[in-house]
ZAMARGU-4260 file (C-alpha; in steps of 0.2 Angstrom, whole numbers, plus 5000, padded with zeros to 4 digits):
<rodrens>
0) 5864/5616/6147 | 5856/5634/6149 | 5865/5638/6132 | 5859/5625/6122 | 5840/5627/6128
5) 5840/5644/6124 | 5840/5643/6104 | 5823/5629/6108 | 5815/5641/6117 | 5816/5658/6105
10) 5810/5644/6092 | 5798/5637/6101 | 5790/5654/6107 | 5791/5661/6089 | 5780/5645/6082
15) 5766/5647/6099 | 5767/5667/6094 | 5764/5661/6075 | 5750/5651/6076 | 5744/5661/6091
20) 5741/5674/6082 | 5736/5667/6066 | 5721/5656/6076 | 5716/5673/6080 | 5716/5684/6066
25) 5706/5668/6057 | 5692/5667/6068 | 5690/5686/6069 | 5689/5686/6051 | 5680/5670/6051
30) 5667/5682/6061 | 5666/5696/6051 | 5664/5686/6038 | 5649/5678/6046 | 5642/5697/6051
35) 5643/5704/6032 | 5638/5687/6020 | 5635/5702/6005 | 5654/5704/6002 | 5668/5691/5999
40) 5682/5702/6005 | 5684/5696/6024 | 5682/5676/6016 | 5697/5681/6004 | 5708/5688/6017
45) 5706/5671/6025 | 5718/5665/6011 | 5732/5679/6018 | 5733/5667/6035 | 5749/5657/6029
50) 5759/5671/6023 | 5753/5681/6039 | 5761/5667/6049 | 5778/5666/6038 | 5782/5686/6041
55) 5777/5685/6060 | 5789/5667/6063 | 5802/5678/6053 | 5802/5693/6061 | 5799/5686/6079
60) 5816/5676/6075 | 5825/5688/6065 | 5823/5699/6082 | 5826/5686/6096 | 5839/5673/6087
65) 5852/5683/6095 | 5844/5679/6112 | 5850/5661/6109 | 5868/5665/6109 | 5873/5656/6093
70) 5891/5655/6087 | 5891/5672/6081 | 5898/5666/6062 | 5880/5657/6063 | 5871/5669/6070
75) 5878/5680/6055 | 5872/5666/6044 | 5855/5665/6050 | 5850/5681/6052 | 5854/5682/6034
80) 5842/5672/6030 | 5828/5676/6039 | 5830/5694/6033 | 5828/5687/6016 | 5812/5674/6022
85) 5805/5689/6030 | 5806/5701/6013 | 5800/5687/6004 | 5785/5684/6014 | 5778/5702/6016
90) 5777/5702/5997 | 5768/5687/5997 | 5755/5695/6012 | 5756/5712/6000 | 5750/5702/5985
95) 5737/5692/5993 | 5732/5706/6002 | 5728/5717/5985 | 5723/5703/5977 | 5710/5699/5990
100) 5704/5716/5990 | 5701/5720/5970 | 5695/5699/5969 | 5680/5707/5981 | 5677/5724/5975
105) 5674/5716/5957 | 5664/5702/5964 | 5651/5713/5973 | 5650/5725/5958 | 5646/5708/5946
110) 5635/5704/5960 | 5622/5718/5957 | 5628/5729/5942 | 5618/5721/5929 | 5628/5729/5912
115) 5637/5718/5905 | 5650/5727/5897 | 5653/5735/5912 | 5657/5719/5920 | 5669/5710/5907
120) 5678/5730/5908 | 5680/5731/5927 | 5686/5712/5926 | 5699/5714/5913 | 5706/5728/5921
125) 5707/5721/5937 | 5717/5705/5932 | 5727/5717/5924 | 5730/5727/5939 | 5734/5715/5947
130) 5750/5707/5936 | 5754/5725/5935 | 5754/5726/5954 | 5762/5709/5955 | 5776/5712/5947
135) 5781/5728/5955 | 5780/5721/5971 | 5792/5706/5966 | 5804/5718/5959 | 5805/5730/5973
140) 5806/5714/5985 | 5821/5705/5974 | 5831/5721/5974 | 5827/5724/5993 | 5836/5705/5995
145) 5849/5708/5982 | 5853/5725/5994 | 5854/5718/6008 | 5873/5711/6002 | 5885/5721/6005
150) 5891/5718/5986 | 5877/5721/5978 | 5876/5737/5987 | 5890/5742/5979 | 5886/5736/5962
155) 5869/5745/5964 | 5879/5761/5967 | 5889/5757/5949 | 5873/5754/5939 | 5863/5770/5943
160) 5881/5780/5939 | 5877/5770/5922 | 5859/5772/5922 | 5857/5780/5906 | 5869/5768/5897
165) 5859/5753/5901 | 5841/5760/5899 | 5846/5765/5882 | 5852/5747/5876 | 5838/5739/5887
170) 5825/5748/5877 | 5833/5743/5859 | 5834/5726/5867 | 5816/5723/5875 | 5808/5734/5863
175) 5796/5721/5858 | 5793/5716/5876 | 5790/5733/5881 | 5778/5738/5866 | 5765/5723/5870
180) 5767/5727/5890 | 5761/5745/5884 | 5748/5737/5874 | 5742/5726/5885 | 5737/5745/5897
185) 5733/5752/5883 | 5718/5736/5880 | 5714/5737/5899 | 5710/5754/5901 | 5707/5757/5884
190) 5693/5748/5883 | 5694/5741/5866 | 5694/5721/5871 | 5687/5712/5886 | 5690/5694/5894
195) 5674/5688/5887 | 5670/5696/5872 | 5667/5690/5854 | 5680/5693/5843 | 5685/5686/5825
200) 5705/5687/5822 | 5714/5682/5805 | 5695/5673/5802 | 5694/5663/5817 | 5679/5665/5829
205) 5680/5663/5849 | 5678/5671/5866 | 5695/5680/5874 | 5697/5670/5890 | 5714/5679/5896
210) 5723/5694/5893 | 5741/5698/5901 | 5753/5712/5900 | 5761/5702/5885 | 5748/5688/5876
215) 5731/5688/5873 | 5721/5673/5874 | 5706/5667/5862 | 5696/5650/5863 | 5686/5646/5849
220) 5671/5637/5847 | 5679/5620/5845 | 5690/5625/5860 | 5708/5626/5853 | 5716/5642/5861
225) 5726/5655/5848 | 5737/5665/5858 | 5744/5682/5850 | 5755/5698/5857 | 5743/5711/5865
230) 5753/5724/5852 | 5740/5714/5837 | 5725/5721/5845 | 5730/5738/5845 | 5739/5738/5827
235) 5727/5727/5815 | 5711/5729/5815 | 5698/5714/5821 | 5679/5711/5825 | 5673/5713/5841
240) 5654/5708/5842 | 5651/5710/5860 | 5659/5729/5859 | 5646/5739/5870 | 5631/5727/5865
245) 5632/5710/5863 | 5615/5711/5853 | 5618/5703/5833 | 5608/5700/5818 | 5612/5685/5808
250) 5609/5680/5789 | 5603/5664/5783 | 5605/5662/5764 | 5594/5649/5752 | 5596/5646/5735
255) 5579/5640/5729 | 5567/5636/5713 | 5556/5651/5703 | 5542/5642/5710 | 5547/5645/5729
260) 5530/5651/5738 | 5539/5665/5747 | 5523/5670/5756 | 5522/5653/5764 | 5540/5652/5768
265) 5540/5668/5774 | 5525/5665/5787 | 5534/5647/5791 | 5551/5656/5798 | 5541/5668/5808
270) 5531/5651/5815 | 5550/5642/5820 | 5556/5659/5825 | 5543/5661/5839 | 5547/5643/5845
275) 5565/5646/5846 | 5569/5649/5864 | 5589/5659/5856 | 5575/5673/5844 | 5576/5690/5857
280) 5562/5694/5846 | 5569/5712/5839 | 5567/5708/5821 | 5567/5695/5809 | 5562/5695/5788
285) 5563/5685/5772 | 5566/5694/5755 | 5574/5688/5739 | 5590/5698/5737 | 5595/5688/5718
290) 5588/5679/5703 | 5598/5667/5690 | 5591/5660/5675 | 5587/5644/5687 | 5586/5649/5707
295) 5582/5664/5715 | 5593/5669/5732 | 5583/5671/5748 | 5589/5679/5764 | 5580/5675/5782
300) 5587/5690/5793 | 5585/5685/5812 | 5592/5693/5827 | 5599/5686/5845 | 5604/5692/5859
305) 5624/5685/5858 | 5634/5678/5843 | 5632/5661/5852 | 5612/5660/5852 | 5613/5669/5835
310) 5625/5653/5827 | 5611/5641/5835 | 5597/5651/5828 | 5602/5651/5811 | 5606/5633/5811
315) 5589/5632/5819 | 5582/5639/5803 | 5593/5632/5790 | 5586/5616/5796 | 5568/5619/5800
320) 5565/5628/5783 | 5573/5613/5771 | 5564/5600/5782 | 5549/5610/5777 | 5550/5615/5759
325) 5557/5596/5756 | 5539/5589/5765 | 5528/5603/5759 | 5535/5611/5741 | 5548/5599/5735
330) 5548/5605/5718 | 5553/5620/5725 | 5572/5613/5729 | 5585/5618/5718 | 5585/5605/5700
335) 5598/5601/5689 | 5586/5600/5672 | 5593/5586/5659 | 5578/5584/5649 | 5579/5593/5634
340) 5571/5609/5630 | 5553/5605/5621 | 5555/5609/5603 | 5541/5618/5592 | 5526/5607/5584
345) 5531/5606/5565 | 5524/5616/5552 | 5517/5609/5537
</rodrens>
């Protein structure tokens, strides 16, 4: 009877230990959390209490299951297993962990920093970080639970003697993996693209919503997403419009009538421009740029202070200055003449 109470009681003690503690370090946090409102860190480590709980159940059992006196092919068996539960979940607390802490430090410099740039930079390169991170710290914990086989140790031993062998045909093999994984470090820290920015690629226009270590992702202004290898960016040349300054001028192009009153066309934009809530009110002009032998070409230059005010503001435009010149100066809308030329009186 004593023998078979034994295993309930390790269990249960572990699970009261577990949530014990992890009652605890929730309200303490809950606490500081309360105490300092002006950084997100001690609210993010509140997300770390499941995994906290998993490694403290696993390593309370992995040492006490032998206090239950369990068959010892069993016991064998199950500390097995909890080895690998406990590996497992200290990567997990590990990556919440770092990820709570750079999720914080980003939010409190976004939180008063007020460049821009800056921002979308710090934010790529801390999602970045954190893959990077990520991924190391799954390696290292699936080698530690491949290790912890007697086999595998032994295999392990045969592949570093063959070390060089393998990371020479690994390298031909993932060569293409490998470039856009250095790529993808090379955009982070070399700051040439941001999650944010305004870029145009192979003549389509959108934002870069997500960059990985492999894949970059763009969402254009009609929301489709076009997803390229990181290894692009750094090999082809595209526009970025929001590189340092998101500031643009933009170019509104008529193609009118000779008898085009410029003067008054040129004082109505400035009028629709100082209505337009997307005008930052850096410059703005109208000048004809080209003349044919039946229109002359007119370009209204405005300025905003993103691509997307800049793409509402010249719509703005287009469309308040035909509304204008068709109520106002019809005749100065582009014609198609049919009439024929007027001939010379006859001479007697």
């Amino acid at each position: 009877m004593e023998g078979a109470l034994r295993p309930v009681l390790v269990v249960g003690t572990a699970l009261a230990v577990t949530l014990a503690v992890g009652y605890l370090v929730d309200r303490t946090l809950r606490a500081a959390d309360a105490r300092h409102p002006e950084t997100p860190l001690w609210h993010l480590l509140r997300r770390c209490r499941v995994p906290l709980q998993v490694v403290i159940c696993a390593a309370i059992l992995r040492g006490g299951y032998r206090a239950a006196h369990v068959v010892h092919r069993n016991a064998s068996g199950a500390g097995e297993v909890l080895t690998l539960v406990l590996i497992a979940a200290t990567a997990w607390l590990t990556v919440r962990v770092a990820t709570a802490v750079t999720d914080s430090a980003y939010a409190r410099y976004a939180a008063v920093s007020r460049d821009v740039p800056k921002i979308r930079r710090l934010r790529t390169q801390s999602n970045l970080i954190q893959r990077v991170f990520t991924a190391i710290v799954g390696v290292i914990a699936v080698a530690s639970m491949l290790f912890t086989f007697p086999g595998m140790r032994t295999l392990g031993a045969s592949m570093l003697a063959s070390a060089g062998i393998i990371g020479v045909v690994a390298g031909v093999a993932a060569q293409s993996t490998l470039g856009n994984l250095f790529a993808g470090l090379q955009i982070a820290f070399g700051d040439m693209v941001r999650i944010g920015d305004t870029v145009v690629v192979d003549g389509e226009w959108g934002t870069v919503e997500e960059i990985t270590l492999t894949y970059l992702s763009v969402r254009t202004w009609d929301e489709r997403r076009i997803t390229m290898p990181v290894s692009y960016f750094t090999s082809k040349p595209f526009e970025n419009w929001t590189r340092g300054d998101p500031q643009i001028t933009g170019t509104v192009y008529f193609h009118l009538d000779h008898t085009t009153p410029v003067d008054a066309m040129r004082k109505r934009l400035h009028e629709i421009l100082e209505h337009a809530q997307e005008w930052d009110r850096r410059a703005w002009n109208l000048v004809v740029i080209d003349s044919t032998p039946t229109t002359i070409q007119l370009r209204a230059l405005v300025t905003a202070k993103d691509a997307d005010d800049l793409f509402n503001l010249r719509c703005i435009v287009r469309e308040r200055l035909i509304e204008w010149l068709r109520d106002e100066y019809p005749h100065a809308l582009p014609r198609i003449t049919t009439a024929g030329a007027p001939t010379a009186p006859a001479t007697d």
